[in-house]
N, C-alpha and C positions, 0 to 999 in steps of 0.2 A: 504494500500500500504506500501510497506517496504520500509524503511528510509535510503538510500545508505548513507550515510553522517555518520552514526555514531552518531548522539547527544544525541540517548537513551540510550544510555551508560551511556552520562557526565549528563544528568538529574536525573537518579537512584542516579548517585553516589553522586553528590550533596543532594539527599533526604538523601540517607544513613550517610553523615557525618552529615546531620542538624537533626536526629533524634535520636542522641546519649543523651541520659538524662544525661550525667555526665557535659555536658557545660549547665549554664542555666541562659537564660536572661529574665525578666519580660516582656511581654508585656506590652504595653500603656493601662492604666484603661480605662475601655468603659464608666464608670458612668463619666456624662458629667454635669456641675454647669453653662458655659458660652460658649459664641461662639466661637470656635477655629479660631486660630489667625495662619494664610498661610503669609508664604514671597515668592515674586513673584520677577523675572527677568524683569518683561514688559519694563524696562529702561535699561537695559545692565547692573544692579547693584540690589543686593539683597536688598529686601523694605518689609516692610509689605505692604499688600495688600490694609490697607484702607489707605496708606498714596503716594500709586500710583494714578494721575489723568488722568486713562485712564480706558476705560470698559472694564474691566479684570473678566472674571470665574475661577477659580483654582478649580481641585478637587485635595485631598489629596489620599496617597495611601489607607488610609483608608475608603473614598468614592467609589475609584475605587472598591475596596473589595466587601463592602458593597452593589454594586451594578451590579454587574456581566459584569463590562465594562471591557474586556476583549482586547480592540479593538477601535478605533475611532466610530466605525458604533453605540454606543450606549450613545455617551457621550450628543448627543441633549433630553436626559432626562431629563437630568440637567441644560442645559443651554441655555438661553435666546439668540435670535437672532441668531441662528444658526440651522440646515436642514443638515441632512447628505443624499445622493446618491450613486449606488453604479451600478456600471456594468462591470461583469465580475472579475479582478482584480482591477478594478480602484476606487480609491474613490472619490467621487463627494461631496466635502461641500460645503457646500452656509452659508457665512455668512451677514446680515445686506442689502440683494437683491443682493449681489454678489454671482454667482453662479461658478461651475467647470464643464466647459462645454468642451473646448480641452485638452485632454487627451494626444494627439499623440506628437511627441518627435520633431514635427515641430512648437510647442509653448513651451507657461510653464503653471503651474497652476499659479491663479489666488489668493489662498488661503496659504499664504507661510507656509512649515510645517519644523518644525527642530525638531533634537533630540540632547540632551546635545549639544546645540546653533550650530549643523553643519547643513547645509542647505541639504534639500531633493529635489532632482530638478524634481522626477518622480511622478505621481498623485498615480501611483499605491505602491508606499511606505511608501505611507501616511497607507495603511491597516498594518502595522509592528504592534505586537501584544501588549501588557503591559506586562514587564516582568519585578517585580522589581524594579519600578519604583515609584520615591515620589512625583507625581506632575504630574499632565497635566493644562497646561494657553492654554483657550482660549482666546484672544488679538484680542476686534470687534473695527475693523475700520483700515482704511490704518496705516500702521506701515513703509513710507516710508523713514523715517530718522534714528531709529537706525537700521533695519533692509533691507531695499533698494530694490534690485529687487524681483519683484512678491509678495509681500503682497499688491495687491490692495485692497482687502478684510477685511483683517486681518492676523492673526498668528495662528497657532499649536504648541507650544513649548512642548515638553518631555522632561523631565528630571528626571533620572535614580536616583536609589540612590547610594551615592559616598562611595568608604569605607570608613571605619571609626576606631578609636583608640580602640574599644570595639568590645569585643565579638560577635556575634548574626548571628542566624542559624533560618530558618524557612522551613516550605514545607507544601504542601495540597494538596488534590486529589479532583476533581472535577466529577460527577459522572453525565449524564443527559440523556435528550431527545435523541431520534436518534442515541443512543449509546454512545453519549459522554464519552469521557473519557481524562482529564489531569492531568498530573502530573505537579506539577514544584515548585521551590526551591531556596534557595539560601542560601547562605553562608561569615560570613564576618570573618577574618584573619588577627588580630593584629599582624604581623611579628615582628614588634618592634617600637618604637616610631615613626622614619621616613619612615617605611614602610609596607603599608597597603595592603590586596588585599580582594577583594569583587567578587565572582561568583556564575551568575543566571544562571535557564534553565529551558527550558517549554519544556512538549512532549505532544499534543493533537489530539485528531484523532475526528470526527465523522462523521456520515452516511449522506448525503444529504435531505435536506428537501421540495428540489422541484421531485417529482415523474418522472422518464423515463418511455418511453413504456417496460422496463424490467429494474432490478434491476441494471445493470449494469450500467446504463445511468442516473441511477438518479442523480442530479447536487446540488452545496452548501453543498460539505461536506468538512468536513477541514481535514486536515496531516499537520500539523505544527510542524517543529522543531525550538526550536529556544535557544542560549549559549552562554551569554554573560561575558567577563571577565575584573574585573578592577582593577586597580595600582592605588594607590594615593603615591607619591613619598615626602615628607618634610624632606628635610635635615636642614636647616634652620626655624627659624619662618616667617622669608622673603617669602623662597621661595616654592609654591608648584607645583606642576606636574598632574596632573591624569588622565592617559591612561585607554581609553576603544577599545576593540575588540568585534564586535560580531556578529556573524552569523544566518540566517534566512533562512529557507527551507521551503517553500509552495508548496504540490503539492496536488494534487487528481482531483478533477473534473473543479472546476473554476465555472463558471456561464455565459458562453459566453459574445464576446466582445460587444456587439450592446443590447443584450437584449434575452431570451431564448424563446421566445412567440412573436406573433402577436395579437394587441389587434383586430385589426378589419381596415376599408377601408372605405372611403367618398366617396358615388354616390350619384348623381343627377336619385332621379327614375324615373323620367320623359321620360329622354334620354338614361338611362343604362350608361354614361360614367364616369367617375371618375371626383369629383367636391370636392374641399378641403372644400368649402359652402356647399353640400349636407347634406345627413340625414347618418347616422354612420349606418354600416351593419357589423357583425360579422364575416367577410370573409377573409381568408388567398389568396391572388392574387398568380396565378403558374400558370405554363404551361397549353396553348402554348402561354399565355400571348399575344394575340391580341388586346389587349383593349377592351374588354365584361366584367368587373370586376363579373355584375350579375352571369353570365352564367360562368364562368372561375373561378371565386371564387369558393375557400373551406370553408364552415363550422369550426368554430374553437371550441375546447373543451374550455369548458366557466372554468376551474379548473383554476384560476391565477397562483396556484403549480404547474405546467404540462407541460415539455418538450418534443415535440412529435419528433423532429428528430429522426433520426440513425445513427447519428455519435457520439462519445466519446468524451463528452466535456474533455480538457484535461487543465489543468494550472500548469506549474514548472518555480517556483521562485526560485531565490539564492542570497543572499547580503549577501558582506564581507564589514564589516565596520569597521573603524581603527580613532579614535580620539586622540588627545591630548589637554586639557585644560591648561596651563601656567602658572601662575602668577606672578612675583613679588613684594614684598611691599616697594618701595624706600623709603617709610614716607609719605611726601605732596604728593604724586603718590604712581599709581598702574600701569605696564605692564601687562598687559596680551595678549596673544596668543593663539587662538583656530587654529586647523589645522585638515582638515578632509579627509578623500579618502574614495573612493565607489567603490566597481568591484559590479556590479550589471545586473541580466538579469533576463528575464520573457518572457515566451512564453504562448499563450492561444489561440483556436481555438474558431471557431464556425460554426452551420452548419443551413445556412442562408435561406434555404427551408422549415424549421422548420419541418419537415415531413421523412417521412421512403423513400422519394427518394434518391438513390444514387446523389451524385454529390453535387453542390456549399458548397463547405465547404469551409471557409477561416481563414487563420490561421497568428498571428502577434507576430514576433519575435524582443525582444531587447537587444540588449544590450551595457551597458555604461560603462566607468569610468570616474567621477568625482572629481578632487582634490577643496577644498578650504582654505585660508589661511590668516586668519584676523586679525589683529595688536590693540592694543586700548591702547592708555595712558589715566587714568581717576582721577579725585582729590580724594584724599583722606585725610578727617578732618571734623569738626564741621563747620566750618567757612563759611560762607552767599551765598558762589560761590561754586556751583557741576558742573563740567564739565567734557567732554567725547569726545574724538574726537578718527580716526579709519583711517586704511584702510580696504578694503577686494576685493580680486581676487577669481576667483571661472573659472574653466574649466571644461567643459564637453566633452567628445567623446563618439559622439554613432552609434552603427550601427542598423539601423532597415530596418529591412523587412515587407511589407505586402505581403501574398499571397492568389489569390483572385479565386472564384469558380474551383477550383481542384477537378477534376476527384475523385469520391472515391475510384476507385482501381487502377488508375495510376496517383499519386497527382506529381511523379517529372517529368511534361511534360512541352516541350514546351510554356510557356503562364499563366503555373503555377505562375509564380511570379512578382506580377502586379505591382509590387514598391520595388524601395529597393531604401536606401538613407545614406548615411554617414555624419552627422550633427553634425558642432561643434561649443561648443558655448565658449566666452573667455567673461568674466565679469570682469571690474576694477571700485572701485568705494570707494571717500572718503566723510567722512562724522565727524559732529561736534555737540554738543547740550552742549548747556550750562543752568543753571538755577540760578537765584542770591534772596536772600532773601529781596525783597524793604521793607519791615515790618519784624524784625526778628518774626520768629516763626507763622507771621499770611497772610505774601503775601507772594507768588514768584511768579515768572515767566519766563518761559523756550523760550529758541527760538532755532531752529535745521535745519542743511540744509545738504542736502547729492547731490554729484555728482557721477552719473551711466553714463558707458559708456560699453555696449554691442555691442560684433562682433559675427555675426554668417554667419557659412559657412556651405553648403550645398553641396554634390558632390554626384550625381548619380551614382549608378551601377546596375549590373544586378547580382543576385543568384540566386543559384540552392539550390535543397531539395531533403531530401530524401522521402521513403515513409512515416513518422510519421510528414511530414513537417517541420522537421527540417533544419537549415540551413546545407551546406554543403561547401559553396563558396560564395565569396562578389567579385566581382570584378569591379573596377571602370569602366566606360564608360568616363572618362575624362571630363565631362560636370561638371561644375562650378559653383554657385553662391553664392554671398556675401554680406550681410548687416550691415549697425551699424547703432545703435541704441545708443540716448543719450536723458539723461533726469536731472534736478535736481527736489528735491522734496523737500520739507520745511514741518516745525510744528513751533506754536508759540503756548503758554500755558500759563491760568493765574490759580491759585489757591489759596484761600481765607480759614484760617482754624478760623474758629467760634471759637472754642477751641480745646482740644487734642483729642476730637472723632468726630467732625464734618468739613466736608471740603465739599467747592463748588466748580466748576472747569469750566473753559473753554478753546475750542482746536477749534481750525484752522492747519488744514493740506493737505497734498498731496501725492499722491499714485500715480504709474502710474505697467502695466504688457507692458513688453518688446513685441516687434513686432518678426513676424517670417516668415515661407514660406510655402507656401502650396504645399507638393512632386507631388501632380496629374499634376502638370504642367510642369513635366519633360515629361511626356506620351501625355498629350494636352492641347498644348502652347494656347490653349483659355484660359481657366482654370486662373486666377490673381495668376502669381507667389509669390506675398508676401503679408504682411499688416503689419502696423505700430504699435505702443505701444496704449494701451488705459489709460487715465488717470482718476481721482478722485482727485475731490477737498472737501474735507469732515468740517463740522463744529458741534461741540457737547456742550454740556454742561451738567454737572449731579453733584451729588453731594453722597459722601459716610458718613455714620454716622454710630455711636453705641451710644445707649441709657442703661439706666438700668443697672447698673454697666455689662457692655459686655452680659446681655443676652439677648438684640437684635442688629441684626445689619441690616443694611438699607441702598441700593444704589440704587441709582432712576440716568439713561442719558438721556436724548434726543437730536434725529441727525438728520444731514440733509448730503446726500451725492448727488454730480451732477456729473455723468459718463462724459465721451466724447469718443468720437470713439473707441467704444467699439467694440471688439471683436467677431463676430456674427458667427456662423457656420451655413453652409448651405449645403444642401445635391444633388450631381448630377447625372445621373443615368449613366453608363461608361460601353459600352459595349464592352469582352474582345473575344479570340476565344472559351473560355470555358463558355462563359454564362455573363451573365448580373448582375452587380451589379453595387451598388453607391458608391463612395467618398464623401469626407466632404471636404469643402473650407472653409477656415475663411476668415470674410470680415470685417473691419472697416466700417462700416454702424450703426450703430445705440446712439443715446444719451438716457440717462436715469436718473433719480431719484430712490431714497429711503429715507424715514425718517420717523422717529417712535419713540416709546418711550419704556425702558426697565426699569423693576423693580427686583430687587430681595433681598431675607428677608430670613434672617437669625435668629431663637430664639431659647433658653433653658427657654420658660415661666414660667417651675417650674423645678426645680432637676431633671432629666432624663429624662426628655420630650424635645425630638428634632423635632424641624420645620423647613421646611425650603420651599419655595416658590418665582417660578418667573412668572412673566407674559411679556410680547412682542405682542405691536402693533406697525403695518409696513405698510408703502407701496412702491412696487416698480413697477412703471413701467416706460415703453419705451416712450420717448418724442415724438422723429424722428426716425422713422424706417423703411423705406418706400422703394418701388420697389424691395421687397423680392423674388426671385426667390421662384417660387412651389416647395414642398418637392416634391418627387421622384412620378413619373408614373399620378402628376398632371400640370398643364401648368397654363400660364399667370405670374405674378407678384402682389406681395401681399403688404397690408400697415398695419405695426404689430405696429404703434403708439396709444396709448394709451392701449396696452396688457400689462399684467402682465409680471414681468420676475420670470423666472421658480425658483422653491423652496421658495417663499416669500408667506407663510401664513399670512393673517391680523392679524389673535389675535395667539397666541401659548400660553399657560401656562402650567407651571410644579407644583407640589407640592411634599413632601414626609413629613412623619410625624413616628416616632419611639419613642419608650418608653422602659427604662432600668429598667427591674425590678429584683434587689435587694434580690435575696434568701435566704433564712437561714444560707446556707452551707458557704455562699460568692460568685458561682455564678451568671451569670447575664444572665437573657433572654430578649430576644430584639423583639417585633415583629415589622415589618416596611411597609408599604405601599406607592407604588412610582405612581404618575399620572401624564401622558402625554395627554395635549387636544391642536389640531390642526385645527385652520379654515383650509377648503379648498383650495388648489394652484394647479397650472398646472406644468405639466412640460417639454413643451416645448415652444416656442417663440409663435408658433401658437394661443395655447390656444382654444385646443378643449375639446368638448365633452370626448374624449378618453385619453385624457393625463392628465386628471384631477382628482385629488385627493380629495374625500370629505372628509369631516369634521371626525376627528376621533379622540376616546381613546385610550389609554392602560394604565392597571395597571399591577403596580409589583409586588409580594410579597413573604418578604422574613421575617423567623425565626432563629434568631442565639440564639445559647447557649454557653457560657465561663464561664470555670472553675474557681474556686474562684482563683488558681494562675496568671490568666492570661496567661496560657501558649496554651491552648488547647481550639478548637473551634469546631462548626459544626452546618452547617447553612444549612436549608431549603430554596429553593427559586424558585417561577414560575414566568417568563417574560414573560409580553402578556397574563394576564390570560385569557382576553376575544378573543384571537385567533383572533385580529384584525388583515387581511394580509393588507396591505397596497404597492401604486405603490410609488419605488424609482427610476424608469429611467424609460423614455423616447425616443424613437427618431424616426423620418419616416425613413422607409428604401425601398426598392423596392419591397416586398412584402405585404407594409404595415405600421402599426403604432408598432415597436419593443417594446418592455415592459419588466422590469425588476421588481418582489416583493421582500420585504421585508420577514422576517423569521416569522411564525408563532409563536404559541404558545410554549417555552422552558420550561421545572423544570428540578430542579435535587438537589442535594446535595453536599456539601461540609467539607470536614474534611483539618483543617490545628490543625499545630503546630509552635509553635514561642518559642525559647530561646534566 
């Protein structure tokens, strides 16, 4: 598809100035003596990594490299306690038993994600690509005092890389499966001592990996543009500035919103009727939909690849993002000021029959803008007391549309547009941490408290589309409603340091995800117009060490997390004049646990031999859960207490293991092997047969080669060699149990350059 925007322009041209051999910067030597040493944000203050008491994953841009993470969807190779999901545009992470299960713009996620510290309010933002970027923290476990609403789970933090006072130009072409092909680049611009400028950009296209009944239809293929540009401003040594812009284009096929398959249907064979207890039959439920599932069911193609509709999955995304980071260094203080805006929308269809019938196609439009604006005074010195105290506001406006079984040759009718909703959310919330040294250099202890105060306002209307279902018109219907939402959330920390590479730690704290509304209950006022905040009360303890002069390093947590009225979605069958489909209700119904225990090891056991390894064992399930509505086309009420919650495997562990060998010339080849092994989990509340994921591998493997200068690369690499497809969504819908897979087998190549 061709790229109306323009950004293949500014990504050539960025190759083209970074591939001028007359500028020339070394890259970083790959031969490795000891464990690389990451400084992490997880405290709103640059730290090394082993001297933060919180369970923190960092990859470095050269992990992301090394491992073809292109994307959030691949970074659970690497890290412990954490599940990635994915449907349609949405991304679905589950950290530590906490899952991302409401998507719709009538909550928030549960997983809070930021980029260069500005908050991301949309699940589906969370897929924004790695461009340029020196750092992703994964941050397990509530992060509800420096960071406040919606990390009940944890954190996403990205962080870009900033310009800098030096030279440096790089770019690579990426070459793969499915026709892959990326380009992208960047470029940094010492204008003069106080003023820097740094710009990225990526141009990636490939062919879909889930097969259509014709080429056209096939689905998960990417068209990404994406151009980011940054300012670092220093007129002073006081003071710095540094502005980022950057823009994000997704289109092509998408991957429908609910899931592109039916896995199959629950009868009772006894009586032919639909029983969520029964025996699993491989049947797609459709017309005339009597209740005979036996006899009325379709046969499903057993391909997990296989999308049999006739309609054009369709996804176009667009985020314009604008930051600014602050600071100034008073001496005993620092100001700083983060401020952020979002013009952001995404539209994605899907065609809910899963079959070559005309008709039910539904299709969900959004679009927001978000400002947020955060203040922080923090200490700055040597001396026994660090402290941080803040404010932050954050607003949201969005207008969303769902529109629900439309005619496939006359979609802007009457009835076409089953929801529309105009929701706005106003966030205010201050917050303090402080930490004081009772032992210098071998105790502290922190204590942190933050107050949130969320209003959200909802106000129905009616829109109209045209024939590609696009909006065309929003117009209120004057109906109203308004909620706030208030919460404080605490952490109190002790931390104990043996000497300067070994530290023990313990935390108590509290999380909580903001309550919201459910839009079906503007259409029927049965339906529970709202539900409340769910909260976490979390407690851990672990300990981070390096041994051998830094060439091992060694973090070992253990946690305990106690839900409370948690967030549940539930599905109900709503019939419109164009045909029958389901809504999702969120309910505060259910308490839950999680605790388990995380490891992970880091070593350079001899000169060039890198290791690295995690393991994670968990459990999470539902306390009290009881009187669950039947998913869609079955009846009664259900008791999901003592079930699993969805994306918590018991054991997970990763490894990788690579070796730099040293040439003649100068040289270096790297061959590396990356292993992913997964107990079994479900993924839905239910906890069936069909939404259950067994136990599975993957390996990676990749070959790099670099020049004795360091300047020049090219790497070999297949993800998935074993062609493991695995299920990442979930959900009952009214034809069935919906399903979404994960991406098969990838190889391909890559050639970069660095000055």
């Amino acid at each position: 598809m061709s790229n109306r925007y323009g950004l293949t322009g500014i990504s050539f041209a960025v190759l083209a100035l970074a591939a001028s051999p007359t500028w020339g910067q070394s890259a970083s030597d790959p031969e490795t003596t000891t464990v690389e040493e990451i400084v992490v944000t997880a405290q709103r203050r640059a730290e090394n990594l082993q001297d933060v008491p919180v369970a923190v994953t960092a990859l470095s841009s050269e992990t992301l490299r090394d491992n073809d993470i292109r994307d959030l969807s691949r970074v659970e190779v690497l890290t412990p306690g954490f599940t990635f999901g994915k449907s349609g545009s949405d991304a679905r992470p589950a950290i530590r038993g906490v899952r991302t299960e409401n998507v719709g713009v009538s909550g928030d996620p549960s997983i809070g994600y930021f980029s260069d510290n500005v908050y991301r309010s949309r699940a589906s933002q969370a897929n924004e690509p790695f461009v340029d970027v020196a750092r992703v923290e994964i941050q397990r476990g509530p992060q509800g005092t420096l960071y406040g609403r919606n990390t009940f789970g944890g954190n996403i933090a990205i962080s870009s890389n900033a310009p800098t006072e030096e030279f440096a130009a790089g770019s690579s072409l990426t070459l793969g499966s499915f026709n892959r092909v990326a380009v992208d680049g960047y470029v940094n611009l010492p204008i003069s001592d106080m003023l820097q400028l740094r710009i990225a950009a990526l141009r990636e296209t490939m062919d879909g990996y889930v097969q259509g009944v014709s080429d056209d239809l096939d689905i998960f293929d990417r068209d990404t543009s994406y151009a980011r540009v940054g300012v670092r401003f220093a007129p002073t040594p006081q003071l710095e500035a540094v502005l980022r812009y950057s823009r994000w284009i997704e289109q092509g096929t998408g991957g429908a919103a609910f899931g592109y398959r039916v896995g199959g249907i629950f009868v009772n064979p006894a009586t032919g009727n639909f029983d969520i207890n029964g025996q699993p039959f491989l049947l797609r439920y459709d017309l005339p939909r009597t209740g005979r599932p036996l006899i009325e069911g379709i046969p499903i193609n057993p391909d997990p690849l296989f999308y049999g509709g006739d309609t054009r999955l369709v996804q176009d995304l667009e985020q314009n993002a604008w930051s600014a980071n602050v600071s100034y260094d008073f001496g005993p203080i620092i100001f700083s000021s983060i401020t952020g805006y979002i013009d952001y929308q995404v539209f994605r269809n899907a065609d809910n029959d899963f079959s070559l019938r005309a008709g039910n196609v539904d299709g969900q439009e959004d679009k927001l803008e978000s400002f947020s604006q955060e203040f922080q005074l923090a200490s700055n010195g040597d001396g026994p007391l660090d402290w941080i105290v803040g404010y932050f506001y954050f607003n949201e406006d969005v207008t969303a549309s769902f529109f629900s079984s439309c005619p496939t040759l006359a979609r802007d009718t009457v009835g076409c547009a089953f929801a529309a909703g105009l929701p706005e959310t106003t966030s205010n919330a201050v917050f303090g941490q402080a930490s004081w040294w009772a032992i210098p250099d071998r105790l502290r202890v922190t204590g942190g408290v933050r107050y949130t105060e969320d209003e959200k306002v909802i106000r129905r209307a009616n829109a109209r589309t045209d024939a590609n279902q696009r909006l065309t018109s929003v117009t209120p219907t004057g109906q109203e409603f308004d909620f706030t939402f208030s919460e404080t959330t605490w952490r109190v920390n002790a931390e104990y340091h043996l000497d300067d590479d070994r530290m023990l730690y313990a935390t108590a704290s509290t999380g909580f995800r903001s309550g919201g509304f459910n839009a079906g209950f503007f259409t029927n006022p049965a339906l529970p117009g709202a539900f409340g905040p769910e909260t976490v009360t979390a407690y851990e303890v672990g300990s981070k060490n390096r041994f051998w002069g830094d060439r091992l390093q060694l973090n070992l947590s253990a946690y305990r997390n106690n839900f409370q009225d948690l967030q549940v979605q539930n599905q109900f069958l709503i019939v419109t004049p164009t045909g029958t489909t389901t809504t999702s209700v969120i309910l505060n119904a259910a308490e839950a646990h999680s605790h388990g225990l995380e490891l992970e090891v880091q070593a350079v056991p001899m000169d060039n031999l890198n290791v690295a390894f995690s393991a994670t064992l968990m459990e999470a399930q539902y306390d009290d859960y009881r009187n669950v509505p039947a998913p869609a086309n079955y009846t009664g009420f259900l008791d999901y207490s003592g079930n699993d919650v969805p994306y918590s495997p018991s054991l997970k562990l990763t490894g990788q293991v690579g070796y730099d060998f040293v040439l003649g010339s100068g040289a270096v080849v790297t061959p590396q092997v990356t292993v992913l092994y997964s107990d079994e989990y479900y993924l839905t509340d239910t906890n069936t047969v069909l939404d259950l994921q067994d136990a599975f591998a993957k390996v990676d493997l990749r070959v790099s080669w670099v020049d004795a200068s360091r300047r020049y690369r090219f790497d070999v690499f297949a993800n998935n060699v074993g062609d493991e497809v695995t299920l990442n969504r979930a959900t009952f819908g009214s034809r069935g149990l919906n399903q979404s897979y994960d991406a098969p087998r990838m190889y391909g190549i890559r050639l970069s350059a660095a000055y």
